[in-house]
C-alpha positions in Angstrom: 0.8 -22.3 20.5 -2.7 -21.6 18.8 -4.9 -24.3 18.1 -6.1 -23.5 14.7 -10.2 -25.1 13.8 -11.1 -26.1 10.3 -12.9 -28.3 9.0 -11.0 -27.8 5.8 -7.5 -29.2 5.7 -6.2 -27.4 2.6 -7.2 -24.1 4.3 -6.2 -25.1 8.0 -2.8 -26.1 6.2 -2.2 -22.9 4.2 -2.8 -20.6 7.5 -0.7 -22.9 9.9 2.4 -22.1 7.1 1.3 -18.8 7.2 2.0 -18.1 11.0 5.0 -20.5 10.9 6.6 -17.5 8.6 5.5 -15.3 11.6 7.0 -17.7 14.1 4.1 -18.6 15.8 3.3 -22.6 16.6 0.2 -23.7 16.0 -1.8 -27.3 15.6 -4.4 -28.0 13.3 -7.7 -29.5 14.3 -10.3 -30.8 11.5 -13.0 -32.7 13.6 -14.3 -31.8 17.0 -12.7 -34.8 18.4 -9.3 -33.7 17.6 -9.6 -30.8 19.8 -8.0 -31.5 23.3 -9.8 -31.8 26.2 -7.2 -29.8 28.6 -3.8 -28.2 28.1 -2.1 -25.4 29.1 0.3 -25.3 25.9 -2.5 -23.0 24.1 -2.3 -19.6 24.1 -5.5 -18.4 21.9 -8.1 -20.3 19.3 -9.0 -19.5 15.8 -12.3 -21.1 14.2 -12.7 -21.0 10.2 -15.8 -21.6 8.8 -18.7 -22.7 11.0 -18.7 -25.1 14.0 -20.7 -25.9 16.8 -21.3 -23.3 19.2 -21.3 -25.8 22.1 -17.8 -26.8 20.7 -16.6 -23.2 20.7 -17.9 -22.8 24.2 -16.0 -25.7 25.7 -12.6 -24.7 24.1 -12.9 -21.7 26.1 -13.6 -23.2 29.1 -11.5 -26.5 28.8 -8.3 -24.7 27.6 -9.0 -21.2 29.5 -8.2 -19.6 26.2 -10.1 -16.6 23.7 -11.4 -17.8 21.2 -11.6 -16.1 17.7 -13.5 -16.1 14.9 -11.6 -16.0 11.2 -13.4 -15.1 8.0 -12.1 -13.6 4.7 -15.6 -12.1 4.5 -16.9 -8.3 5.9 -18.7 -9.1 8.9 -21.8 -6.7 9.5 -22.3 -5.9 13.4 -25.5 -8.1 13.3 -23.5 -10.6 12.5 -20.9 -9.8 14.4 -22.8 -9.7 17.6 -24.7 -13.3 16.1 -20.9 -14.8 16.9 -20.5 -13.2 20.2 -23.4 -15.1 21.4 -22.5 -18.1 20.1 -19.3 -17.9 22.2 -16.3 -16.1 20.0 -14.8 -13.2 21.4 -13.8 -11.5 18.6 -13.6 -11.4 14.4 -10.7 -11.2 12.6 -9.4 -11.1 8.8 -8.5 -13.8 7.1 -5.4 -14.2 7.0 -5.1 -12.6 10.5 -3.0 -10.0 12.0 -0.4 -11.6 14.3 0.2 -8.6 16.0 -3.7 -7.9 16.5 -4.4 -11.5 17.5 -1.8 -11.1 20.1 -3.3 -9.3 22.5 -6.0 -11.8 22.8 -3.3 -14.8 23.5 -2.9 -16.1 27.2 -0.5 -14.1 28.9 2.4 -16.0 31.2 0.7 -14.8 34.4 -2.2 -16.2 33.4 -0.4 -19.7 33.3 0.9 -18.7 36.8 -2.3 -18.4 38.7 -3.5 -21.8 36.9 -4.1 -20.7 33.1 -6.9 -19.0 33.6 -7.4 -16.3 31.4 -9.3 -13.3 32.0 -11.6 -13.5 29.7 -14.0 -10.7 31.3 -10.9 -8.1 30.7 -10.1 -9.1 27.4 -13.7 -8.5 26.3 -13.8 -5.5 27.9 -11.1 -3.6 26.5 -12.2 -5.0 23.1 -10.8 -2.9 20.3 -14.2 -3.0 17.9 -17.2 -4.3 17.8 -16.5 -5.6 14.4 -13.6 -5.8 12.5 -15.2 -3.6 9.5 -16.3 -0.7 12.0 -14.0 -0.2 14.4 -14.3 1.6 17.8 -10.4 2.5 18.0 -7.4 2.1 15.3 -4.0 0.8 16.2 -2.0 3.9 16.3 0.8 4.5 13.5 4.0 4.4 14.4 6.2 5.6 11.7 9.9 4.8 11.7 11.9 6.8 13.6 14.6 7.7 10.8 13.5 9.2 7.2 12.6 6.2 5.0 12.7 5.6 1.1 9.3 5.7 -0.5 9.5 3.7 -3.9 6.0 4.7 -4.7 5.2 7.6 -6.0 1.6 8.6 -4.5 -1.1 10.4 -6.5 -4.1 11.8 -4.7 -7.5 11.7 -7.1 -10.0 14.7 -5.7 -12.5 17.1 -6.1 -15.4 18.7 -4.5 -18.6 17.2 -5.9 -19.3 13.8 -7.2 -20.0 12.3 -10.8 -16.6 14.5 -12.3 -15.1 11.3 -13.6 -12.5 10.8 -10.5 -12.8 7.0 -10.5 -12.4 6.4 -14.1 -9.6 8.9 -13.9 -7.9 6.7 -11.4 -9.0 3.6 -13.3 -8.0 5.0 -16.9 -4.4 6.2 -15.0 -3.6 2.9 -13.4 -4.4 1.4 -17.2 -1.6 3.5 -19.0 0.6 2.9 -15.9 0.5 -0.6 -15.9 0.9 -0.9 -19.7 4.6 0.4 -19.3 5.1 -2.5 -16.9 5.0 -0.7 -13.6 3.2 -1.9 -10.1 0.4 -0.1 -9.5 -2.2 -0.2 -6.9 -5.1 1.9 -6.6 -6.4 2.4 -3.1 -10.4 3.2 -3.2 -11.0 5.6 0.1 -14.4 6.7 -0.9 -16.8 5.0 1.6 -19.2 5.4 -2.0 -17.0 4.0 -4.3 -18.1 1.0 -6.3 -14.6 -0.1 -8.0 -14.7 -3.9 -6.9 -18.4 -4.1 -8.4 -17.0 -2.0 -11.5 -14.5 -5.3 -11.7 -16.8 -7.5 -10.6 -14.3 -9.0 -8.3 -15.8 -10.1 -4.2 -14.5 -7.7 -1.9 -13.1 -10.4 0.4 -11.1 -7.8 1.6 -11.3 -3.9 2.3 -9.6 -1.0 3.0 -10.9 -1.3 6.7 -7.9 -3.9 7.4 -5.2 -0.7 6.9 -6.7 0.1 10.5 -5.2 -2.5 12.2 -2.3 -4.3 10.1 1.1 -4.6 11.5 3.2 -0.8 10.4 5.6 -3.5 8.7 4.3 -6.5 6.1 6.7 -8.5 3.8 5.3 -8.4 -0.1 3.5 -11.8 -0.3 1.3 -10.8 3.3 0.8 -7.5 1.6 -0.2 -8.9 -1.8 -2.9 -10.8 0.9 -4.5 -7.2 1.6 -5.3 -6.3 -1.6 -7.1 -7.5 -5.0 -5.5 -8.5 -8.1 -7.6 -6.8 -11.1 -8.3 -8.0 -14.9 -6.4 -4.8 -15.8 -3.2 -6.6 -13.9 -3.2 -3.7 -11.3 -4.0 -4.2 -7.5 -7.0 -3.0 -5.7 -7.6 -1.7 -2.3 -11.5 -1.9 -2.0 -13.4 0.8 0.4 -14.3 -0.9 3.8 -17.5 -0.4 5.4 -17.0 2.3 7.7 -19.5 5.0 6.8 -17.2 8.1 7.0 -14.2 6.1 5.9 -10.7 5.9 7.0 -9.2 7.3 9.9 -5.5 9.3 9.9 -3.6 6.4 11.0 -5.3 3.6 8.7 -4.7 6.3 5.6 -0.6 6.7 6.9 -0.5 3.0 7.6 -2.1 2.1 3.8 0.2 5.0 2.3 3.0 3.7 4.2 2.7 0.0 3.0 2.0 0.3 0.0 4.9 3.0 -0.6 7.4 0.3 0.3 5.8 -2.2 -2.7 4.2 -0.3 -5.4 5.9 1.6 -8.2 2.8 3.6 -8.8 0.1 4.0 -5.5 -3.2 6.0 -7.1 -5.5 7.1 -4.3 -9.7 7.6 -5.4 -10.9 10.2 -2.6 -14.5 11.0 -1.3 -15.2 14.5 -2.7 -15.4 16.3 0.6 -13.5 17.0 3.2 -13.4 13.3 5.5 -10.3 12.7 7.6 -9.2 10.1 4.7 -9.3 12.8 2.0 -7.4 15.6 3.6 -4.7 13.0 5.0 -4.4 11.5 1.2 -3.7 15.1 0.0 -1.5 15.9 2.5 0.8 13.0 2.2 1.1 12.8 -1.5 3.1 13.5 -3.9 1.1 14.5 -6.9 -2.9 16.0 -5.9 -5.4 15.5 -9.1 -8.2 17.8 -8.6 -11.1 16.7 -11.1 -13.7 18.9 -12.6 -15.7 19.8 -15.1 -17.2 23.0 -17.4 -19.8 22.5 -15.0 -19.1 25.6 -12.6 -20.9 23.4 -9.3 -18.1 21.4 -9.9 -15.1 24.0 -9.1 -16.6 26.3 -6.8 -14.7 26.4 -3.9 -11.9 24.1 -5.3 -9.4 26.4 -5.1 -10.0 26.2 -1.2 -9.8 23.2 -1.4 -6.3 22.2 -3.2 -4.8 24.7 -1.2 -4.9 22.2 1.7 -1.9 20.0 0.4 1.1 20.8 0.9 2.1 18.8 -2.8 2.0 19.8 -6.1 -1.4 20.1 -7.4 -3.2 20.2 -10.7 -6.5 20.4 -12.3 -8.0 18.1 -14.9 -10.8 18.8 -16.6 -12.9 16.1 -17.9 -16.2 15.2 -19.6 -15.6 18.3 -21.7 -18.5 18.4 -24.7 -17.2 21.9 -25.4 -15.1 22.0 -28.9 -11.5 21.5 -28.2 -10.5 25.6 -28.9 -13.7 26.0 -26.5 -11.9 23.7 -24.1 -8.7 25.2 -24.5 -10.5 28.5 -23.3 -12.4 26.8 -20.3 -9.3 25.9 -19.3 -7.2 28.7 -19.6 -9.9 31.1 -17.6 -9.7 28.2 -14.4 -6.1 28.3 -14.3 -6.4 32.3 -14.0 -9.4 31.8 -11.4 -8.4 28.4 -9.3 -4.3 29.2 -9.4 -3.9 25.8 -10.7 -2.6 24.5 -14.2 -4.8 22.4 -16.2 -2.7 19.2 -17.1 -4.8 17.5 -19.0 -8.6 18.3 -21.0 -10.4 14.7 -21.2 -13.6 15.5 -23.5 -16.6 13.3 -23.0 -16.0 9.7 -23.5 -19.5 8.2 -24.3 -18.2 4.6 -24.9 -16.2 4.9 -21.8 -19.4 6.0 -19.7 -21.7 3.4 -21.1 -19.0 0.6 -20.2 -19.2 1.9 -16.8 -23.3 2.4 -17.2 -23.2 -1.3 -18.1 -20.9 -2.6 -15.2 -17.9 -3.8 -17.8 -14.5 -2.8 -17.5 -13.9 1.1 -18.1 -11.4 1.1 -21.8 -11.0 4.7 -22.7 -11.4 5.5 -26.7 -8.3 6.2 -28.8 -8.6 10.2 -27.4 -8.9 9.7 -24.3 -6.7 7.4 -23.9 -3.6 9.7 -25.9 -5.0 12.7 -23.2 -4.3 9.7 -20.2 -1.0 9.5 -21.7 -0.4 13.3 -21.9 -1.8 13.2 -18.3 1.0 11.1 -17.6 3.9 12.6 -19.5 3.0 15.9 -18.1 2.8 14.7 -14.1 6.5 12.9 -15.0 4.7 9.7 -13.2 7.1 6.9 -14.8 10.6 8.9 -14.0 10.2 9.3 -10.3 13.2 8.6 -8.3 13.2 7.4 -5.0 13.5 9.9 -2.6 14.3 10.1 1.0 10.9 11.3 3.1 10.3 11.9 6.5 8.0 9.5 7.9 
C-alpha cells in the first residue's frame, strides 16, 4: 500500500483513484496526525505540496519506507537537491509513473529481515538527479510483434533557425484539426517556446517521455500532454539542454502513434539525437527553408539521413510568386528534393507571433497550408502495419 500526503483532499482523492485504475492500494493522509506511527503494510510515500520536513523525516524512519516527492511542476536541480535535504528521496511527476515509482517501494525481503528498507541502496542507484534532467532513461522496449500505428508522424526540420519551422508545425496542426482529426504536436527543440506562444504553464514536458510506462491507456496519456486554444494537444520541450534521448523520442513516437490521428514533430535544426531519431522514424520529413541560401546549405546532407519520404518547403518567400516558382524549381534540381509547398512572407502572421498571440495564417497562407496538406496526402493515411 502507499500512503499518499496532502493536505488537499480533492487532489489526494483524484490521485488515490488514479492508482486504484493501476491496481495499486493506497490511504490518504491530510494532517500530520493522520499519518501512522508504525506499520509494515506501506510499501513507499508520496508527499504533494509542502509539509514539514521533520514529518517527512519520521515517515521514513517510523514506517522504513522511501519517501517521494510529487509535483506537477519542473523541478530545477537546486531545487531538487533543496528536497533531498529536507528528507525526500526522489521527485516525480504528477501524476506519477507507477512503473517508475516501483522500484522505490519496499521489497518482500525487506519485510523479511524486519521492514527495513535499504534506503542507502535505493539512493544510490538513483536514476536522476532530477526528474527534468535525467542521468539515465528507462530503456524502450518495443513490442515484440509489428504493431499498427494510427498516427501518421511528420518530422518538421531544417538546418538553421528562424525558417518558420514552428509556425509551420503550428499553421499544419491548425488545418489538421479543422477537418476534425486528433492532432498532437510534440515540441523537441530544447529552444522552442510553443507553450509561451500559447501562453499555457508547462506543467508538464517532454522530459516525462523518458521515463513513462512503453504502454498508457488514453485518459493517462491525455495526462502527459497540453490541451491548446487551437483544440490540438501539446508536448512542451523539457529542460534537458541537448534534448531527448533515442528511447524518450521512440517511447513519445510510440505513444502517441497509438492515440493521435495526426502526431507533428517541431525538431532543433541540427543534428541532436532527438532530431535524427524523429527523421528516422517518420513517416513524412518537412525540411524548412528559405531563399536565403545559409538556410539550405548542406540540407541535402541532411534529409538524406531519413529513410522516409522527404520534402522541402520553402517559406517566408518575399520574392514574386513566378520568382518563387523559379527559386523553387533551381532547389529541387540542386537539393534532390521536391518543393511541396511555397509559403510567401506572412507579416500579420509574424507580428502575432512578435506579439506573443496565437499564430492565424492570412487567407494565402493558409490556402498554401492546405495545398501543403493535399499534396503530403496527410488526412487519407491508412493504418499500416510497422515494425516496432
Amino acid at each position: 500500500m502507499w500512503l499518499l500526503c496532502d493536505h488537499d483532499p480533492i487532489r489526494g482523492e483524484r490521485l488515490h483513484r488514479y492508482l486504484d485504475k493501476q491496481n495499486v492500494p493506497s490511504q490518504i493522509a491530510t494532517k500530520e496526525d493522520e499519518i501512522p506511527e508504525a506499520s509494515s503494510a506501506y510499501k513507499l510515500a508520496l508527499f504533494l505540496g509542502e509539509w514539514n520536513p521533520a514529518t517527512v523525516r519520521r515517515v521514513k524512519e517510523t514506517l522504513g519506507v522511501s519517501v517521494l516527492y510529487c509535483t506537477a511542476e519542473n523541478v530545477r536541480p537546486e531545487r531538487f537537491e533543496e528536497l533531498r535535504q529536507q528528507g525526500y528521496d526522489d521527485v516525480v511527476p504528477y501524476p506519477p509513473a507507477v512503473d517508475y515509482v516501483r522500484h522505490w517501494e519496499r521489497t518482500a525481503s525487506d519485510e523479511e529481515r524486519g521492514g527495513t528498507t535499504a534506503l542507502e541502496k535505493l539512493v544510490a542507484g538513483r536514476r536522476k538527479r532530477s526528474y527534468t534532467e535525467l542521468r539515465e532513461t528507462a530503456p524502450f522496449a518495443p513490442p515484440p510483434t509489428p504493431i499498427t500505428r494510427k498516427a501518421k508522424v511528420i518530422c518538421i526540420t531544417g538546418v538553421k533557425g528562424g525558417v518558420g519551422k514552428t509556425t509551420t508545425a503550428v499553421l499544419l496542426a491548425n488545418a489538421l484539426v479543422a477537418k476534425g482529426k486528433r492532432i498532437v504536436v510534440a515540441e523537441l527543440d530544447p529552444y522552442g517556446n510553443l507553450a509561451n506562444l500559447f501562453r499555457l504553464e508547462r506543467t508538464v514536458t517532454a522530459d516525462r517521455y523518458e521515463t513513462l510506462p512503453d504502454a498508457l491507456t488514453e485518459p493517462e496519456l491525455e495526462q502527459n500532454m497540453l490541451r491548446t486554444p487551437a483544440g490540438w494537444w501539446l508536448i512542451p520541450k523539457g529542460d534537458r539542454p541537448l534534448g531527448l534521448s533515442k528511447d524518450g523520442v521512440s517511447r513519445l513516437i510510440h505513444l502517441v502513434g497509438m492515440y493521435a490521428d495526426v502526431l507533428i514533430v517541431d525538431t532543433h535544426a541540427g543534428h541532436l539525437v532527438s532530431t535524427v531519431i524523429a527523421m528516422r522514424e517518420a513517416d513524412v520529413v518537412l525540411g524548412i527553408t528559405t531563399t536565403d541560401r545559409t538556410t539550405w546549405t548542406g540540407l541535402r546532407a541532411f534529409l538524406q539521413m531519413s529513410e522516409r519520404p522527404a520534402y522541402l518547403v520553402l517559406n517566408r518567400v518575399r520574392e514574386r510568386p513566378r520568382k518563387a516558382v523559379s527559386v523553387g524549381a533551381f532547389l529541387q534540381r540542386e537539393i534532390g528534393f521536391r518543393v511541396a509547398a511555397i509559403v510567401h512572407e506572412d507579416d500579420t502572421l509574424y507580428r502575432r507571433v512578435q506579439q506573443g498571440l496565437t499564430p492565424l495564417g492570412s487567407r494565402k497562407t493558409n490556402a498554401k497550408i492546405h495545398q501543403l496538406v493535399n499534396t503530403l496526402s496527410i488526412t487519407s493515411k491508412e493504418a499500416k502495419p510497422r515494425e516496432a
